[in-house]
Structures are given as C-alpha cells and as structure tokens.
C-alpha positions in Angstrom: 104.4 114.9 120.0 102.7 117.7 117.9 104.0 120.3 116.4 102.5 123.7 117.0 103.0 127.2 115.5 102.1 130.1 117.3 101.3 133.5 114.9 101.2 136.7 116.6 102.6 139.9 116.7 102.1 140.1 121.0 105.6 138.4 121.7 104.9 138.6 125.6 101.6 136.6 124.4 103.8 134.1 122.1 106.1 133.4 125.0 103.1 133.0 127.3 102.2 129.9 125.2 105.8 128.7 124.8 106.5 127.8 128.6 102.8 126.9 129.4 103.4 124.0 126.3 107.1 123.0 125.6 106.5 120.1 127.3 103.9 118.7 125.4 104.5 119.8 122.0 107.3 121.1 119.7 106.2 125.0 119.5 107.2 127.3 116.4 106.7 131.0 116.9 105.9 133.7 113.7 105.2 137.4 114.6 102.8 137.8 111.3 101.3 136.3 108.1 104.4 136.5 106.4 106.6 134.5 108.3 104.2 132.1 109.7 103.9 131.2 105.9 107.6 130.9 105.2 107.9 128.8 108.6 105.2 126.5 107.3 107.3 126.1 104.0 110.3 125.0 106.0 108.5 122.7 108.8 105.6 120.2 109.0 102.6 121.8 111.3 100.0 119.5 113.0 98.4 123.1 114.0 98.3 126.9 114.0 97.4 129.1 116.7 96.6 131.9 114.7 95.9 135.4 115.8 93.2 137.0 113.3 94.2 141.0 114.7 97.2 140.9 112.3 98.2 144.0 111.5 98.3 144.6 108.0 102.0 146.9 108.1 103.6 147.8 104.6 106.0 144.5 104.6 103.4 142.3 106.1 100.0 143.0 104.4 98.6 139.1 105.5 96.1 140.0 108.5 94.5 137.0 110.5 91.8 136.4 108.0 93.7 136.6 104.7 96.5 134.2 106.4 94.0 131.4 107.4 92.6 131.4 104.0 96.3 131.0 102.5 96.7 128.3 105.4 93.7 126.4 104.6 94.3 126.3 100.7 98.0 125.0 100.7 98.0 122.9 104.0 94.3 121.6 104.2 95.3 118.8 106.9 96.6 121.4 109.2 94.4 122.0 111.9 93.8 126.0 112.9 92.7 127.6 116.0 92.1 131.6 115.7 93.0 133.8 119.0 90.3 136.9 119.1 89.6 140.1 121.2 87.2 139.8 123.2 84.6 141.6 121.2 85.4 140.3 117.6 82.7 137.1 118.1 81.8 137.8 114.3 85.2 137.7 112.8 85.9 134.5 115.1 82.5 132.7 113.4 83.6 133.9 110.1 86.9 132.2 110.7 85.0 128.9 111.2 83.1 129.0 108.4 86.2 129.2 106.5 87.5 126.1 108.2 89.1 126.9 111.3 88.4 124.3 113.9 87.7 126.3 117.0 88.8 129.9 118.5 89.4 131.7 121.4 89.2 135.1 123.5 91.3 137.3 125.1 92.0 137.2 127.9 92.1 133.2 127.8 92.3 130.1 130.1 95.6 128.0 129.3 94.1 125.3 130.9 90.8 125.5 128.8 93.6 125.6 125.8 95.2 122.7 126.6 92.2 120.4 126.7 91.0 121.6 123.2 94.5 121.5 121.8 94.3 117.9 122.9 91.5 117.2 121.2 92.3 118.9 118.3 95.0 117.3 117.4 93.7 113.6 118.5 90.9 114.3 116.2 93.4 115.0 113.8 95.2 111.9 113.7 92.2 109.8 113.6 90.8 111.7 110.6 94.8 111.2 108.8 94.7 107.3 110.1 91.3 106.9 108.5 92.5 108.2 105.3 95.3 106.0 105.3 93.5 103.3 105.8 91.3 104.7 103.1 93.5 104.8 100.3 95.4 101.5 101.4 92.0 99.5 101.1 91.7 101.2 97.9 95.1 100.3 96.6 94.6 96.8 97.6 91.8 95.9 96.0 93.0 97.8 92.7 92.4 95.2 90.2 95.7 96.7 87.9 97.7 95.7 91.2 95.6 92.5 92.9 94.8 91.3 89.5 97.7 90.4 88.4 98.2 89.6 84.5 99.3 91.0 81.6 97.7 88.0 79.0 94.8 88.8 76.6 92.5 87.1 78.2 93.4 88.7 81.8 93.3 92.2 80.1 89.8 91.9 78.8 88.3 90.9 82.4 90.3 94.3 83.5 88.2 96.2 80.9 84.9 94.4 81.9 85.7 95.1 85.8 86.0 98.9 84.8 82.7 99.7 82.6 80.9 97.8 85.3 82.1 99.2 88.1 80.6 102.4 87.4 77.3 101.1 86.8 75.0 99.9 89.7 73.9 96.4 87.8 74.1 92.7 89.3 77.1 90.7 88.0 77.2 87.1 87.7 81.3 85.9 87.9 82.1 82.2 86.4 85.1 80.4 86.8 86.8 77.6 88.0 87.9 77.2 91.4 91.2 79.2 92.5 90.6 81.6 89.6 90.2 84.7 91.7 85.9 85.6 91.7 86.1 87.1 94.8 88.9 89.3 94.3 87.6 90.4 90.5 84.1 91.0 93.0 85.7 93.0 95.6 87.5 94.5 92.3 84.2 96.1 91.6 82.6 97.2 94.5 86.1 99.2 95.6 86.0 100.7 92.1 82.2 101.9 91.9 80.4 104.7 94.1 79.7 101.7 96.8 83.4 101.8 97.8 82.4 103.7 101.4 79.8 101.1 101.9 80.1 97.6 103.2 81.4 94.3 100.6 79.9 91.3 102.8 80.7 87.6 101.4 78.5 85.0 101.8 79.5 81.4 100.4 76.6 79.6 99.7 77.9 75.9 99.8 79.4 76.5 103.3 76.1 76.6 105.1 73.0 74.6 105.3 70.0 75.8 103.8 68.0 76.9 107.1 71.0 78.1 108.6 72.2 79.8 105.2 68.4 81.8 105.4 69.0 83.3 109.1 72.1 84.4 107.2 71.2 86.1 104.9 67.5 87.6 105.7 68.8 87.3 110.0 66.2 86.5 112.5 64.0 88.3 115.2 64.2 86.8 118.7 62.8 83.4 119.6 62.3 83.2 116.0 64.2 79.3 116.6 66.0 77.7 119.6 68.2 79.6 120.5 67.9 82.4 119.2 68.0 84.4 122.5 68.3 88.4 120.5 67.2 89.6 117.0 70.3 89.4 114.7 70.5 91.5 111.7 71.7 89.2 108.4 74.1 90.0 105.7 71.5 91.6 103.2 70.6 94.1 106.2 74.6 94.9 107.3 75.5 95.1 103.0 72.4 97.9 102.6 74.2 100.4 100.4 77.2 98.6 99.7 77.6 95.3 97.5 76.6 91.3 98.6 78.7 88.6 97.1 76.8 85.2 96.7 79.6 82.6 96.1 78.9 79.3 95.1 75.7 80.6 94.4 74.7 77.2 92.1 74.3 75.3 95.9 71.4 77.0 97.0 68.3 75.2 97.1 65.3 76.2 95.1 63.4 77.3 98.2 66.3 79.8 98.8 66.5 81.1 95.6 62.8 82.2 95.5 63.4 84.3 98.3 66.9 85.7 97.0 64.8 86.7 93.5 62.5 88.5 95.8 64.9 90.5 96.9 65.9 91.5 93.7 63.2 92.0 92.4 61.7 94.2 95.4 64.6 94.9 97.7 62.6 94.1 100.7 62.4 91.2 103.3 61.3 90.2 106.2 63.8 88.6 109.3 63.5 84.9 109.7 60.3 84.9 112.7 59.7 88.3 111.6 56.6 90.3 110.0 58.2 93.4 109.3 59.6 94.3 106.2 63.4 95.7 105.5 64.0 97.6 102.9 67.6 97.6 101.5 69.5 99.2 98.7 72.6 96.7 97.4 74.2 95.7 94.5 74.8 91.9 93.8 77.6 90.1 92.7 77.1 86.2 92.2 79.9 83.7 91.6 79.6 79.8 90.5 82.2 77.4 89.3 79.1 75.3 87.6 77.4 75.6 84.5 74.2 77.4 84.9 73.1 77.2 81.9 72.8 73.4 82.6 71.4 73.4 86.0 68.6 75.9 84.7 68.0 73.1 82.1 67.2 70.1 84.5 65.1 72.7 86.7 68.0 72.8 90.1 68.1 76.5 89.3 65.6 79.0 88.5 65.8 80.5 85.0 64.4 83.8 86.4 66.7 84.1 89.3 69.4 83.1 86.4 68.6 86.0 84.3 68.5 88.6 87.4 72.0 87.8 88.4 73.0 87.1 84.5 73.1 91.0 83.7 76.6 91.3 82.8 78.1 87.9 83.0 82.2 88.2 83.4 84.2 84.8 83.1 87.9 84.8 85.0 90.3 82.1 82.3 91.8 79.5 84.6 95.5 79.5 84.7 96.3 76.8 82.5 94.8 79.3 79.6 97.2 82.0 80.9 100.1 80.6 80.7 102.4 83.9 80.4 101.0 85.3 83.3 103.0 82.8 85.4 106.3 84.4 86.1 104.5 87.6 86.6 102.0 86.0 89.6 105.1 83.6 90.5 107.2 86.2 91.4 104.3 88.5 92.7 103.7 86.2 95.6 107.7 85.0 96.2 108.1 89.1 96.8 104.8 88.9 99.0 106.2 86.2 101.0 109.6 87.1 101.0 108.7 90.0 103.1 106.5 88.4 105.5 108.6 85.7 106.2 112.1 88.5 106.4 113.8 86.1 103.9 116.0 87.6 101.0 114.9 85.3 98.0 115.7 86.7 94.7 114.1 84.7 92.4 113.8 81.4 90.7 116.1 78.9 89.2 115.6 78.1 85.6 114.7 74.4 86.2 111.9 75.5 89.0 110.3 78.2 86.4 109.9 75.4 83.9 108.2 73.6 86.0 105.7 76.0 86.9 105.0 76.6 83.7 104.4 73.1 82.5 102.2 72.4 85.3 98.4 71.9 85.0 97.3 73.9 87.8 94.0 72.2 88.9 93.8 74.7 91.9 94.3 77.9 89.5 96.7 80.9 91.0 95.0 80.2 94.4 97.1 76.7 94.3 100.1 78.7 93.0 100.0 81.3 95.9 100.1 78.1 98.2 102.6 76.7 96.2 104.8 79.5 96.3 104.2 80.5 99.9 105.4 77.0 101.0 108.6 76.8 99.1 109.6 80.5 100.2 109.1 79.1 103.7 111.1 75.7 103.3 113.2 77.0 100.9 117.4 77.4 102.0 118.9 79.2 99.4 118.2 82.8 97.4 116.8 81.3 94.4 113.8 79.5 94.7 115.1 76.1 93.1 112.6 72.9 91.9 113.0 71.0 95.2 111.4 73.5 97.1 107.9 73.4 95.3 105.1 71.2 95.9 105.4 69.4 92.8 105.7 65.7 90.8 106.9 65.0 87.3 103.1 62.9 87.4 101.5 66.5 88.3 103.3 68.2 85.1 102.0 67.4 81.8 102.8 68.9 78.3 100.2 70.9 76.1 98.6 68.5 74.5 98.2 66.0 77.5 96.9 69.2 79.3 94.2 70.1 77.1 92.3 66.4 77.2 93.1 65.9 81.4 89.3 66.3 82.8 88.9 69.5 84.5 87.3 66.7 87.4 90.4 64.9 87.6 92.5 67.8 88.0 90.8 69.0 91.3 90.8 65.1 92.3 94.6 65.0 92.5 94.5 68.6 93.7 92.7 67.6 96.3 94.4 64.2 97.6 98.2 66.0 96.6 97.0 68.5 99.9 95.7 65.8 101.8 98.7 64.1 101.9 100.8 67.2 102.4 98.6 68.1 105.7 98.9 64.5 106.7 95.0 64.1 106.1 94.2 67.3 108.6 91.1 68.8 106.6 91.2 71.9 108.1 94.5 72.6 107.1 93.7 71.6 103.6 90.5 73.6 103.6 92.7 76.3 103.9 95.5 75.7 101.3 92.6 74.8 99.0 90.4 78.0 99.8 87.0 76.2 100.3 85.2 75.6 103.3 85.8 72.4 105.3 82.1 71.3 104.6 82.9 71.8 100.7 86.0 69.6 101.0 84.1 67.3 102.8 81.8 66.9 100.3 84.5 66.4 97.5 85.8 63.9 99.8 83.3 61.8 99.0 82.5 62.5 95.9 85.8 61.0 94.9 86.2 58.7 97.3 89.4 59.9 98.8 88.3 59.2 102.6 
C-alpha cells in the first residue's frame, strides 16, 4: 500500500481526497510548503499531490512551484502530481518540465485520479525494482567482492581488470581450468561503459563446428533442415555489449577466419543469408591452452591470435595462491551456509590443513564444490576433515606439488568426481564446470571410460 501526501491549503479539498482513497493508500495531509516538507522529513512518501496555488503567507513563503523544486531535489524517487486551476495550463507544463509526473484541474474526476494514481505509483516500483536489480548485478560481479583474494599475484589481475575495463580493447584471458576466466570477463564488461549492454558467453568446445557457426553468426530461415524461422546469433543479441569466446583454442580454422572477420570489420552475414549485420562489441577470449604453441604448428591463426592478444591477462591457479585459501574457504562455507539455513562457523584446524596442502587440480571452482558438499553433509558447527571430498593420496607437500603434471592433476580430478557421482557424467559435468561433451572428450583422452 502507498503512501500518499496530500499538500493544500483547501481542507474541504484535502478531506475530499482522504475518504475517496483511505482504502487504497495510507494518506498524509499538509496545508502548505512548509509542513508538507517537515512531514516528508518524518515519513517515507511514494507520492505528493501537490497543489501549485500555494499561497506564499509571511510564515509559509514555499508556493506550489518553489515546494516541488525543494521536493524533487531532496526526495528524487518521490513521484509528484501538481493540482491546478483550471486556467493555469502554463504553470501546470512548467511543473513537468521540472519533473513532476503528471497534473490535474480543478474541478477534477476522482475516478480519472485514481487510475493515474495507479499507474503512477506501479511505474514507480518498477523503476525502484529495476534499480535494485541494477546495483545488485553490479555488486555481484564486483571483482573486489567475486574475486576473492588478497595474494600478490590475485591483486595484480585486480589492477589489470580495472585499467582495462575502461578501455574498449579485446582481451585475451589464460588460465587453467577452475581459475575463474569467466568471472575476471564478466569482471570487465560490468566495470566498463558496456555494463547496460548484454555479456553473452559462448564456450567454444561445447559445440560442433557447424552448429557453433549458426551460433554465433545465427541463421535466416530454411538456411538448413530445420530451421523453420530466422534466428538471430550471439554476435547479433551482444551488439553493444561484450562476447565471451571460451575455450576459444577449439575452434576450427574455418571458424576462426570468419571470427577475424568480424573483428576486423564488425560485419556478417546470417548463416543462409546475404545481408550484412553490422555490430558494435567488445571481445573477451579465454583458453586453458598455450597459444603461442598451437599458432606454431598452424591449429590457430597467428592473426586471429594477435586481434584477441591486445591485452593478455593470466588468472594464477590456486596452488600458486596458496594464502588466498582460508579467505575463498570460508567465502563459500558463509555462501552455503545461508542457502542451505545451516549455522556452520567455521573450520577445524585439522580440515584447514588440509585444504591447504591440497593440490587443487580443479582450481577454486573444485574448492567451491568441495566446500558446498561438506557444508551440506556436514553434522557439526565446524566444518571438520571428514566432511571434505578429500584423500591423503590427493594431498601432497610443496615440493611433490610443484613436479605433479598439471595433466595428471585434472586426470585424478576427473575420475575422484566420477566416482563421487557414481559415474553419472552429467552430474560431474557440473561439479567440474565443463560441458558434458568436454568431459566426454577427457574421458577418453585418459582412458577413464
């Protein structure tokens, strides 16, 4: 129910309001400027019906004009409505352009007032819920606060995200599997002048190449079978805003031709289609692989490398950043905590050691899992060693750690979540963060089928 103050010196008028609206609102009444101000002071106002033929008297010099412009600087969410004579249609327009929202006449209809009140005031709380939403998307992709870390290395990828957020350049993210890319791209994107405009994903490896091509470019209709309607792709729905190409070391060279035309000319045409699209986005590319060496034995374009290699920013695996641990460990037992309505406080001594002497294959994305799961299973307020995902063969010392093979780390990754999901790939897709066509593929690349 809103709340509604009524400002005018006609109390038969004021009253005339009241008992045509009680019902449907909570109604405040102030007989001039000065009062209606002091009310607004004391109570929270969705909107002010506001008289503009004041009377300026020796103890209230506010008139209608002077108060709305005192309303709309101190309380700019407050909607107002201006009441007129009859023939004061210029002072009513000037109240408009000063920010009222609509006005009426006297003598008016109260049923005429009641519709626009209505609207008024739903108008209003779709313009306060899209600005919550606003500033809670904003907040969560804050890289100080989805970021987490407070290491070195961490810090220096903070400082990169913020010098190139501002600027409109392609970005080319590296790092291993679980290390966060996405999150350092979505970093960027809600911290640069794109931020109102769409962040569309695309992972490259989760897709076949003809089907990754519709996609991306989308395709007119009867362009293939099946294709019954003309579907816009993801470089179309991202004009203005930011693309992410993850994985992008899987496309094949056909497809990266066409993605370095787009860079190069920001224009395309639909798949089946003759006309081009011309699109205005910013690209942000990810790979776990060493580009530098596929460019070498010719699986990816060198030119296509050095488009997307404008400012190159590389995310440290976990293992590297070792005291930022406790700080994402207990990030994510407060995150789950809440979700799951459990009252954990922390962890035991004996657990903490072991999460930090583990080698963390799977990065903090494996710890999140990790975390998530013993704050579900977990009995007690402490999160104790038991309750975590872990063997004495899975945690190694320093030294052992820095000569394990980065491919036999996400080997045992890998099989330790197969066995946890009972061999259900889905399910470990999921823990893992990969597509079920990628896991499939790692499958069998180390034989674990």
């Amino acid at each position: 129910m809103g709340k509604i103050l009524i400002v005018d010196d006609d109390k038969y008028l004021r009253k005339q309001i009241y008992w045509a609206f009680k019902k449907y609102y909570r109604l405040l009444e102030a007989e001039n400027g000065e009062e209606a101000l002091k009310v607004m002071k004391k109570n929270f106002v969705d909107l002010v019906l506001l008289d503009l033929h004041l009377p300026p008297q020796k103890d209230t010099p506010l008139e209608g004009i002077k108060v709305l412009k005192e309303i709309r600087k101190n309380y700019p969410e407050v909607v107002i409505i201006v009441i007129t004579g009859d023939n004061e249609k210029k002072t009513a327009l000037e109240a408009i352009n000063l920010g009222a929202y609509d006005y009426f006449s006297k003598p008016f209809d109260l049923s005429e007032m009641k519709i626009i009140l209505k609207r008024a005031l739903y108008l209003q709380s779709l313009e306060r819920e899209n600005r919550r939403l606003s500033e809670e998307l904003q907040e969560k992709y804050q890289f100080s606060n989805l970021i987490i870390g407070k290491s070195k290395k961490i810090q220096e990828v903070f400082t990169l995200i913020r010098r190139v957020a501002q600027s409109n350049c392609n970005v080319l993210i590296r790092g291993e599997s679980g290390t966060g890319k996405e999150l350092v791209a979505r970093a960027i994107h809600y911290n640069s002048s794109r931020k109102d405009k769409p962040f569309v994903p695309v992972n490259c490896a989760a897709l076949p190449q003809d089907l990754l091509e519709s996609e991306l470019f989308g395709y007119e209709r009867g362009a293939f079978t099946g294709a019954t309607s003309q579907k816009p792709g993801k470089f179309e729905i991202s004009s203005g805003g930011t693309i992410f190409l993850d994985e992008v070391a899987d496309m094949s060279l056909s497809m990266q031709a066409k993605i370095l035309r787009v860079i190069q000319e920001r224009v395309f045409e639909r798949v089946g289609g003759t006309k081009s699209i011309k699109v205005d986005i910013r690209i942000i590319a990810a790979t776990n692989k060493d580009l530098e060496k596929a460019v070498k034995n010719n699986s990816f374009r060198d030119d296509l490398y050095y488009r997307l290699n404008v400012v190159s920013i590389y995310i440290p695996p976990l293992r590297e950043r070792r005291e930022d641990i406790p700080l994402l460990a207990n990030f994510f037992l407060k995150k789950y905590a809440k979700e799951n309505k459990k009252q954990i406080n922390g962890f035991s001594p004996e657990a903490m050691d072991s999460l930090m002497r583990y080698d963390w294959p799977g990065n903090v994305r494996e710890l999140e899992n990790i975390i998530e799961g013993a704050v579900v299973l977990g009995r007690s307020n402490l999160i104790l060693r038991e309750d975590l995902f872990l063997t004495s063969s899975q945690e190694v010392s320093s030294d052992e750690e820095a000569s394990l093979p980065l491919m036999e780390q996400e080997k045992r990754l890998i099989k330790r979540i197969l066995n946890k999901t009972g061999g259900n790939q889905t399910k470990a897709a999921k823990l893992l963060g990969i597509h079920r066509n990628t896991l499939r593929r790692k499958i069998k690349k180390y034989n674990l089928a």
